[in-house]
C-alpha positions in Angstrom: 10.3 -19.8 -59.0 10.9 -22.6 -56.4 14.3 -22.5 -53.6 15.4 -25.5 -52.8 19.0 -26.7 -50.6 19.7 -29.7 -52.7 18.2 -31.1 -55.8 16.7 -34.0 -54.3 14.7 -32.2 -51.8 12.7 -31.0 -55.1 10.5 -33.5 -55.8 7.4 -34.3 -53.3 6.8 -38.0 -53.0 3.3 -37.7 -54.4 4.6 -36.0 -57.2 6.8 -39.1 -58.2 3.9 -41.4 -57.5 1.0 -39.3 -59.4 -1.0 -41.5 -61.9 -2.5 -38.4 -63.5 0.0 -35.6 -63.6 3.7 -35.7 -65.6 6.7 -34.8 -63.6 10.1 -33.6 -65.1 13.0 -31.9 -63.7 15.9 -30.2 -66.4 18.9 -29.3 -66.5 19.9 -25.7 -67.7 20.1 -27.5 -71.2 17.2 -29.5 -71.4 18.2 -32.9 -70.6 16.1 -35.0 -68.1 17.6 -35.5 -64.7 14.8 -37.0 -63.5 11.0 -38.2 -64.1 8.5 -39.7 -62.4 7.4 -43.1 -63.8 4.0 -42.0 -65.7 5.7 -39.8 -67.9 8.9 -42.6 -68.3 5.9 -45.2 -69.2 4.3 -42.9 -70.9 7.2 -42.1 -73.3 8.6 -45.7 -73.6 12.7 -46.5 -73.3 13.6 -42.8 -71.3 16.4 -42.7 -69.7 18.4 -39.7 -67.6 20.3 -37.1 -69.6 17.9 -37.9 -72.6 16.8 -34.3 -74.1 12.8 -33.5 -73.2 12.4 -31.8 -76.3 12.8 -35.2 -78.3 9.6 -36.1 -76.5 7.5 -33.4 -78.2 6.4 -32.9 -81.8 8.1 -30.6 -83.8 5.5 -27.7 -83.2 5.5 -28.1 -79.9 9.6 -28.1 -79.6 9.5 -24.6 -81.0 6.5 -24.0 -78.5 8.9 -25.6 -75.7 11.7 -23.6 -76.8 10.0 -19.9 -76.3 8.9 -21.5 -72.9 12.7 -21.8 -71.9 13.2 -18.1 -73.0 10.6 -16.4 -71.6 11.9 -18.9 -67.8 15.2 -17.3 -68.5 14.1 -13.6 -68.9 12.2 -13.9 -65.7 12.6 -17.1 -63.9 10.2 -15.8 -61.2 7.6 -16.2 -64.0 6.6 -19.6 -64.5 5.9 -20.8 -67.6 3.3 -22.1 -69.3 2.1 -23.9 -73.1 1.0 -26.6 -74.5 3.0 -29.6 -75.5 2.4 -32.5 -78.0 4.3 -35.9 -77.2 5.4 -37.9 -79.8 4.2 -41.2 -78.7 1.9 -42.7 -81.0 -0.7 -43.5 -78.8 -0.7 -39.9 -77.4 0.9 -37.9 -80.9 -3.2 -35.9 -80.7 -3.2 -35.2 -77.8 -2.0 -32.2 -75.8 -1.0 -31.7 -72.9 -0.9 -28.8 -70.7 2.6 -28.1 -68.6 3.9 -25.4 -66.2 7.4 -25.0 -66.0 9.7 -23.3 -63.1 13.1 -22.7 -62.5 14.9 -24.0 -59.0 17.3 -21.5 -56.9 19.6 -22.0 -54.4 19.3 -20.0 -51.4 21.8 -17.6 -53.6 19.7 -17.5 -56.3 22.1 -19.7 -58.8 20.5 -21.8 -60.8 19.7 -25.3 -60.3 17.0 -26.9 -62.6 14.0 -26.4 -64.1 11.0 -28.2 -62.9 7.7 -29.1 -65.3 4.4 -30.6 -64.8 2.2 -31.7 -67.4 -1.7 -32.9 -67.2 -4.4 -33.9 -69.5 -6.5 -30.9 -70.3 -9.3 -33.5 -69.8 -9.0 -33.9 -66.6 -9.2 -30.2 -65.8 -12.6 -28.8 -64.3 -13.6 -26.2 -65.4 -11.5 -22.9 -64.6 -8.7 -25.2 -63.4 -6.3 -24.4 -66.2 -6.3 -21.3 -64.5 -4.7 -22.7 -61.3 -1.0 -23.3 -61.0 0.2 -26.5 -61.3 3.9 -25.4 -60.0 2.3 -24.3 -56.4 1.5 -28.4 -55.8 5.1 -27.9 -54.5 4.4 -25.9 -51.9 1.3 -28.3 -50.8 0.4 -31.1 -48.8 -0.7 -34.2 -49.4 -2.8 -36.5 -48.0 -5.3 -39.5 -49.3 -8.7 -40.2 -48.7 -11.2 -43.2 -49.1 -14.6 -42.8 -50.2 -15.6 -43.2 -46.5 -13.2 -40.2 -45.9 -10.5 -42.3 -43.7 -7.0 -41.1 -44.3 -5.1 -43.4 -46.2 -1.7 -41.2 -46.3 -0.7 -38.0 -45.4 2.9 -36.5 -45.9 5.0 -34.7 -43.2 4.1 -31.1 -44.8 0.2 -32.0 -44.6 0.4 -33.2 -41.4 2.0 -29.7 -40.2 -0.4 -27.8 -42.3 -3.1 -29.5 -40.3 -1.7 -29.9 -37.2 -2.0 -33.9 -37.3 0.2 -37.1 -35.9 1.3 -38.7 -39.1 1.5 -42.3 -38.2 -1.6 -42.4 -35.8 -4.4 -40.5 -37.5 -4.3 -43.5 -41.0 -7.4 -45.3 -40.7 -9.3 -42.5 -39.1 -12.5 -40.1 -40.5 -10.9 -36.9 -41.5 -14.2 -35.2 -40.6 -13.1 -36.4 -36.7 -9.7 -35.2 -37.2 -10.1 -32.3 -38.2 -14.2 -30.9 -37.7 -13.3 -27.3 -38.4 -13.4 -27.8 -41.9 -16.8 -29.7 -44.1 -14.6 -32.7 -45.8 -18.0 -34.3 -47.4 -17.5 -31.4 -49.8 -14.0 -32.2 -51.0 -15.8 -35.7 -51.1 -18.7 -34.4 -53.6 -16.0 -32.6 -55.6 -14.1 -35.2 -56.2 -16.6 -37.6 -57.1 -18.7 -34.5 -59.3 -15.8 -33.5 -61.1 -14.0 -36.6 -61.9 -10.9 -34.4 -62.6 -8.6 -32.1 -60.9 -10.3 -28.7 -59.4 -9.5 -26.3 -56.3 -11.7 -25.4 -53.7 -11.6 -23.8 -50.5 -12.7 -24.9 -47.5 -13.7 -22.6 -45.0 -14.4 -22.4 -41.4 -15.4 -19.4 -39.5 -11.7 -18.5 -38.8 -9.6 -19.9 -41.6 -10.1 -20.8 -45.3 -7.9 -23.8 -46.9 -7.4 -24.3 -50.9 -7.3 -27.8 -51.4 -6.6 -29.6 -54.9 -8.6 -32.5 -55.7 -8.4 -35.5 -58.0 -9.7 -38.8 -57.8 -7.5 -41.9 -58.9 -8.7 -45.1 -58.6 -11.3 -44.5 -56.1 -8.9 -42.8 -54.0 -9.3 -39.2 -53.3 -5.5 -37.3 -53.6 -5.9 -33.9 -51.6 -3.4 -31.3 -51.7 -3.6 -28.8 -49.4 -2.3 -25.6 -48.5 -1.7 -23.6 -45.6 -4.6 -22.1 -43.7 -5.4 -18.6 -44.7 -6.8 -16.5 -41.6 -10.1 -15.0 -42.5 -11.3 -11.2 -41.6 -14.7 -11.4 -40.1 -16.7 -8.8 -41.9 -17.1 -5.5 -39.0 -20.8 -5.5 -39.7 -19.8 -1.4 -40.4 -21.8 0.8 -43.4 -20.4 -0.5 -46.6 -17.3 1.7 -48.4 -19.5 1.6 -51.5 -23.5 1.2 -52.6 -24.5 -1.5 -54.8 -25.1 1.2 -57.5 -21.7 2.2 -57.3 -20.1 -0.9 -57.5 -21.8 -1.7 -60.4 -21.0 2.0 -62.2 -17.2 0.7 -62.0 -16.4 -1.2 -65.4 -15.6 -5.1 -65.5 -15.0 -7.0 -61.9 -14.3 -5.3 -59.3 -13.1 -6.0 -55.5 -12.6 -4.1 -52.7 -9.4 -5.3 -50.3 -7.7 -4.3 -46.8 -3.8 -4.1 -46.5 -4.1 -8.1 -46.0 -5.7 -8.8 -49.1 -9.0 -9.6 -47.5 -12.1 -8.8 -49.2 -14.2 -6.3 -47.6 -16.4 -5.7 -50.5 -17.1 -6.6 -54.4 -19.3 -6.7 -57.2 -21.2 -9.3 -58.9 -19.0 -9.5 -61.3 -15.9 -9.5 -59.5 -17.8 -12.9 -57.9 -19.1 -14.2 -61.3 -15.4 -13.9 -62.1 -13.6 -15.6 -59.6 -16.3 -18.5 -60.2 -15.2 -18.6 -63.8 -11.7 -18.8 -63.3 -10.8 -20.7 -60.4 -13.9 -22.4 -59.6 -13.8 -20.6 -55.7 -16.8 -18.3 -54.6 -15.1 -16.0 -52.6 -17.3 -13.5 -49.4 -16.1 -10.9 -47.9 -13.7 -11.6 -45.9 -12.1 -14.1 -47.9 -8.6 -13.6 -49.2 -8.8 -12.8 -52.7 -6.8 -15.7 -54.6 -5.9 -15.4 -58.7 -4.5 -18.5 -60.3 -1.1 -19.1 -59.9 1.4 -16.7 -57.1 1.4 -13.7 -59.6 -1.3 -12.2 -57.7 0.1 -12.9 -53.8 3.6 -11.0 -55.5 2.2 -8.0 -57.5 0.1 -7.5 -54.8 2.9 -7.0 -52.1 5.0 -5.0 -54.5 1.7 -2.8 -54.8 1.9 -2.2 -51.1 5.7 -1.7 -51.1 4.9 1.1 -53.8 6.2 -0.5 -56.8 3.9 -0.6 -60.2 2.5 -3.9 -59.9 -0.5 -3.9 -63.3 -0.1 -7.6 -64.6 -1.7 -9.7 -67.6 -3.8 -12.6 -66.5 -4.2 -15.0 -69.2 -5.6 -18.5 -70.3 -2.8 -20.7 -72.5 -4.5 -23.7 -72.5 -5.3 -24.6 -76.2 -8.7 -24.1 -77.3 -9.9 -22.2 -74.5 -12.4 -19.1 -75.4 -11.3 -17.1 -72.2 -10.3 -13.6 -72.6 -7.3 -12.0 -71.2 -7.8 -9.5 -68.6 -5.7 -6.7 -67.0 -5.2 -6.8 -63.5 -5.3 -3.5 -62.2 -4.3 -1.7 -58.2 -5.6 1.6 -57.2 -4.8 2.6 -53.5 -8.0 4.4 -51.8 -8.6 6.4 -48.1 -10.9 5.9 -45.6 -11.1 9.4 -44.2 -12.5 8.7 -40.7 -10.5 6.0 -40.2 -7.3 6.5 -42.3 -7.5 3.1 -43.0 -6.0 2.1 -46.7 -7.8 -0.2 -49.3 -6.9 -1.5 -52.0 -9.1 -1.2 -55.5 -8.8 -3.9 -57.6 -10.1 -4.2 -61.2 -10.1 -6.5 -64.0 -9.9 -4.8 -67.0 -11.3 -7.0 -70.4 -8.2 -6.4 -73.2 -10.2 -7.5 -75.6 -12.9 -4.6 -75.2 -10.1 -2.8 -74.1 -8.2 -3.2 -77.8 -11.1 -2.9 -79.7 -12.1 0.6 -78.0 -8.2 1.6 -78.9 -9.0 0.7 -82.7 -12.8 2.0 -83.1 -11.0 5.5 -81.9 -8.0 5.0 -84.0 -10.0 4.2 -87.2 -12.5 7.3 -86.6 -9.6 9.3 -86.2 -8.3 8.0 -89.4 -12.1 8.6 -90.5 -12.0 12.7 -89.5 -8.9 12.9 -91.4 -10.5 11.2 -94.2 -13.3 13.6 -93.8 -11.3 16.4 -93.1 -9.0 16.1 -96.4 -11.5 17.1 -98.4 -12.2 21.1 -97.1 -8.3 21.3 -96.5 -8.1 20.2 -100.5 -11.2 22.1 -102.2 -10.7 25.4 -100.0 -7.2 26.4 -101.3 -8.2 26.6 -105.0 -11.6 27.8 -103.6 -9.9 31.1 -101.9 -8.4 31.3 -105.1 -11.4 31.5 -107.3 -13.3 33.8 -104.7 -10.0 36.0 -104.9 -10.0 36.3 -108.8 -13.9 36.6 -108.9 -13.3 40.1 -106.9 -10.8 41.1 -109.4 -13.2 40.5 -112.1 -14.8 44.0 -113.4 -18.2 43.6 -114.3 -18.8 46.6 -116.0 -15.9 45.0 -118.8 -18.5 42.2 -119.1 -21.6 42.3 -122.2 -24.9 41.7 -120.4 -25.7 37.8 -120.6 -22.2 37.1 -119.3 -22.9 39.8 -116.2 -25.7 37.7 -115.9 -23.8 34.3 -115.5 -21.5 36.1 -113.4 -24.0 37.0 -110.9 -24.7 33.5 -110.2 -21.3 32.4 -110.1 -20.0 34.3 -107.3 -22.7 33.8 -104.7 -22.9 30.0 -105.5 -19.0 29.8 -104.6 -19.4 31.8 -101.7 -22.5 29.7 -100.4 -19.7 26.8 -101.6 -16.9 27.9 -99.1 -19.7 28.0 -96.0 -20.4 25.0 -96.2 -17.2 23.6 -96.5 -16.3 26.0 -93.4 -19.3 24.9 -91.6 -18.5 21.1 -92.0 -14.7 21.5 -90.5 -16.0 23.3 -87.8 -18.3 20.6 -86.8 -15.6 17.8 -87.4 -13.6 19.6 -84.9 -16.2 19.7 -82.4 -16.2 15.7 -82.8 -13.0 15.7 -80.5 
């Protein structure tokens, strides 16, 4: 969910100017208040207070339509699916968009906001990373040579930089703290948008990068402080990391890593494309993480889902999962973390449901043949031999031990499908 005083104060000028990424805003019903020029071009003659939803083919408006629901059930949530326009030249292809909703300072309602992208310009693990946050960002431009081309009035606060007089000059000179030449080398690599972090030994800072035109557009965040790791005896061995299921990480009250496991790291790799150390904040696509986490510490349950929607994509959905733990020498408090894989997760749930449906199955049987069992055992006793010629005395003497050595076994087999619990 993005605040905003006035409507117009929405939309970051980069936004509007973006060659690669879609821009909408909504009204509460829909209809476009405004769009930046890509997506106008994009979709031919669009004009304001035309409906977005006549943009999109008619699976995607249904897909659109759930989108709006799910924004008006929680519109802290953003939203995202992907959306088919209707343009001929673009009817196959789909595109990926993240919806908010915009608040007053009272929380009334004043639009809803949308970004849409190319899934082919995504690196990989970048579906994971909101799009919606851009809002929050800075921006600034880049040359191959890494001289700043432009930089907004929110990028130059978040770096500390004089606007007007630092265009023209190496980035690497304006600000050394930080190794630019790898945002260079991403950009180029990747050819798409992707996040990194750039860190120095006291901050980190998650920039976005895309190249357009042979001009690298960098949005940046604000600095995150780093925790220099104590150098103390580890909370947890190696071994006992690994002995936790699924990734796992280890945080202080700030959300700074003090330790993890392989694959907590091999995970954060996968989906965001960050390597995180200790001491590193721990960052999840999107803000759901920075806001479960702080109800977590405000004592509020705070498990959430973290999922992959973009179409096609073979990640797995994952639990996201807060224990609270004591150091006691210290009384410090940390913060467990765990990502718990649903999909093994679900398919444990049914392998124990279907061999409970499998002991009933096997336990139907003694419940059904013991009842008329008893009852055979129970007129055998009443049967008085000496009433009986000789062969049939003989035939009896088979019969009952055979029924007896019957119920045993049937006995013997509940008992052991009991002991299966």
């Amino acid at each position: 969910m993005i605040r905003s005083t006035h409507i117009d104060h929405i939309v970051p000028d980069f936004l509007m100017k973006s060659e690669s990424l879609f821009l909408i805003v909504l009204d509460v019903e829909g209809s476009i208040l405004k769009a930046n020029p890509l997506f106008v071009n994009t979709c031919g003659s669009l004009a304001a207070g035309d409906k977005f939803i006549s943009t999109l083919g008619d699976n995607s408006k249904s897909d659109f339509e759930g989108c709006l629901e799910k924004l008006i059930l929680s519109p802290k949530e953003n939203q995202r699916c992907t959306l088919h326009l209707t343009v001929p030249k673009f009817i196959s292809n789909p595109y990926l968009w993240e919806f908010s909703v915009v608040t007053d300072d009272h929380m009334d309602f004043m639009a809803l906001v949308g970004i849409g992208i190319s899934p082919m310009i995504l690196s990989t693990g970048a579906e994971q990373n909101s799009l919606i946050e851009l809002f929050g960002f800075g921006h600034l431009s880049l040359n191959l040579q890494l001289q700043l081309v432009s930089i907004s009035q929110a990028a130059s606060e978040k770096l500390d930089l004089p606007s007007e007089k630092s265009l023209g000059k190496n980035i690497q000179e304006l600000v050394p703290q930080y190794n630019w030449s790898e945002v260079l080398e991403a950009a180029t690599k990747n050819a798409g948008l992707a996040k990194y972090i750039l860190k120095s030994k006291d901050s980190n800072l998650q920039v976005v990068v895309l190249l357009e035109r042979g001009v690298v557009q960098l949005f940046v965040g604000d600095p995150i402080a780093r925790n220099t790791p104590s150098g103390k005896k580890p909370y947890f061995t190696t071994a006992q990391l690994a002995a936790i299921p699924g990734p796992v990480w280890l945080l202080d009250s700030a959300g700074h890593i003090l330790q993890q496991n392989f694959l907590g790291k091999k995970f954060s790799v996968e989906r965001t494309g960050l390597e995180f150390e200790d001491g590193d904040p721990l960052i999840f696509p999107g803000q759901r993480f920075e806001q479960r986490f702080k109800e977590f510490l405000a004592g509020f349950e705070s498990d959430f889902i973290l999922e992959s929607t973009l179409e096609g994509n073979p990640d797995k959905s994952w639990s996201i999962c807060f224990g609270r733990l004591l150091d006691t020498e210290t009384g410090e408090s940390m913060i467990l973390v765990q990502a718990v894989d649903l999909e093994l997760t679900t398919a444990l749930k049914r392998l124990k449901e279907e061999n409970k449906q499998l002991k009933e199955i096997a336990m139907k049987p003694s419940y059904i043949l013991r009842s008329p069992l008893s009852s055979m055992l129970g007129l055998l006793d009443l049967i008085d031999e000496g009433q009986l010629d000789q062969e049939n005395r003989k035939y009896f003497s088979y019969l009952k031990p055979l029924a007896s050595e019957l119920d045993q076994m049937i006995r013997s087999n509940a008992k052991k499908m009991n002991q299966l619990d």
